[in-house]
C-alpha positions in Angstrom: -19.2 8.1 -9.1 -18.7 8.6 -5.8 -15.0 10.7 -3.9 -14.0 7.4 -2.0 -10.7 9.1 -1.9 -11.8 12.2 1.2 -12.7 9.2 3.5 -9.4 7.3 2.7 -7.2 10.4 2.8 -8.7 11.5 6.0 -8.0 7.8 7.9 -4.4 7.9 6.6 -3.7 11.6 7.7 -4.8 10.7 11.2 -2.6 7.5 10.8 0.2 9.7 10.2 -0.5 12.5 12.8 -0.5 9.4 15.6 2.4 8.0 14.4 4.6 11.0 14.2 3.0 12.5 17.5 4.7 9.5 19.4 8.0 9.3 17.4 7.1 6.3 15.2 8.0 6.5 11.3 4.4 6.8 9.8 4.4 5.6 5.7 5.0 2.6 4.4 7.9 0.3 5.6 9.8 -0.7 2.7 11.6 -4.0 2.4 14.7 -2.5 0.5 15.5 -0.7 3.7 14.9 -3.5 5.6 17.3 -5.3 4.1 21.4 -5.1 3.5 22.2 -3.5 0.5 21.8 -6.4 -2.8 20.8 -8.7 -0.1 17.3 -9.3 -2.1 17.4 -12.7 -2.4 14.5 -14.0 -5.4 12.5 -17.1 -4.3 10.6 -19.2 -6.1 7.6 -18.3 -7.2 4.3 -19.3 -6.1 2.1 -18.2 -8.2 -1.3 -16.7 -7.1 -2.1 -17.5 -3.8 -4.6 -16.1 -1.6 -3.0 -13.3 0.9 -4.9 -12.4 3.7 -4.9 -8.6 3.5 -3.2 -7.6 7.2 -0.8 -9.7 6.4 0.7 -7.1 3.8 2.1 -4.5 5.5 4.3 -2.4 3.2 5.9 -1.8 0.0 9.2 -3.7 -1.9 10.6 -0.2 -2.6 10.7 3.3 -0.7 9.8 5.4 -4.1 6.2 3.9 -3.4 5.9 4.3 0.7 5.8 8.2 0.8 1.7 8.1 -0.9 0.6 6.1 1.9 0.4 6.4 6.0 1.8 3.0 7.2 -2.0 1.8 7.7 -1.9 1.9 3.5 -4.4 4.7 3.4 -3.1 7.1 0.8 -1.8 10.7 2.3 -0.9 12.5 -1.3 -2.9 16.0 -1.9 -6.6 15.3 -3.1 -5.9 17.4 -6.8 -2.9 15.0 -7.1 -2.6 12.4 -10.3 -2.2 9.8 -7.7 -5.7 10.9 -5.8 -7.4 10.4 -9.1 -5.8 7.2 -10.2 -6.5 6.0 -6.3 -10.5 7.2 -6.6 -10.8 5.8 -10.0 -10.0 2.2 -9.3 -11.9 2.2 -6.3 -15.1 3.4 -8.3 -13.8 0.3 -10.9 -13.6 -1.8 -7.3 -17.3 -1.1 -6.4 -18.7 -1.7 -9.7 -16.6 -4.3 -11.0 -14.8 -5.6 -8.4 -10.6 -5.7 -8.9 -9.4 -8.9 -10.6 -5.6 -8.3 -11.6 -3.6 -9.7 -8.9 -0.9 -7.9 -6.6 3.1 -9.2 -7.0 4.0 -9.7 -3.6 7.5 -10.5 -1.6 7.2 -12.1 1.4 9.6 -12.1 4.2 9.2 -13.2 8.1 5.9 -14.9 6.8 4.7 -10.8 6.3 3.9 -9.5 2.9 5.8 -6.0 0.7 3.9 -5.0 -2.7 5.9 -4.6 -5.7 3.2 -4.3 -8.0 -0.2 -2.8 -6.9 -0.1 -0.8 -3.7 -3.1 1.1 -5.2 -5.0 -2.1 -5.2 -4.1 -3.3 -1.7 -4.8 0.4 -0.6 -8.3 0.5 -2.2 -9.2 -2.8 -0.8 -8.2 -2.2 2.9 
């Protein structure tokens, strides 16, 4: 099994490094701060749809933007849980192929995970 993770890590710390270097906010833009406090409005559901992935650009929470440069390459330490968990299912992605979809919010026609920023990571 192959450390997909170095090449990953090393695309989102240069993510980061340009980002910071010219004053921009360099993880994940969450939709919670986005948005007025309790002013999470629920849709209806569409059930699964095809996304096209640079249309998702972030994370529903901030808890989950701090693992990943705003590009959605991971930046947590290479010894971390989160670095094995990240290399694991993209060994499972090579081999397998992922096939559990990714719970998405959308708002202004752009796309926040809730539920799989692992997988949308692994797959851009």
């Amino acid at each position: 099994m192959e450390n997909y993770y170095a090449n990953a890590l090393k695309a989102g710390q240069k993510y980061y490094r340009n980002q910071v270097a010219t004053g921009k906010y360099p993880y994940l833009p969450a939709l919670e701060d986005m948005l007025p406090s309790g002013k999470l409005v629920a849709g209806g559901e569409l059930g699964l749809t095809n996304v096209p992935a640079e249309f998702i650009i972030g994370t529903k929470t901030s808890a989950r933007s701090r693992n990943f440069a705003g590009n959605f390459m991971p930046i947590a330490a290479p010894g971390s849980e989160f670095a094995s968990k990240w290399n694991a299912l993209c060994n499972t992605h090579v081999e397998e192929g992922i096939r559990d979809p990714v719970l998405l919010y959308e708002y202004m026609n752009r796309f926040y995970a809730e539920e799989g920023n692992k997988r949308v990571s692994v797959l851009k």
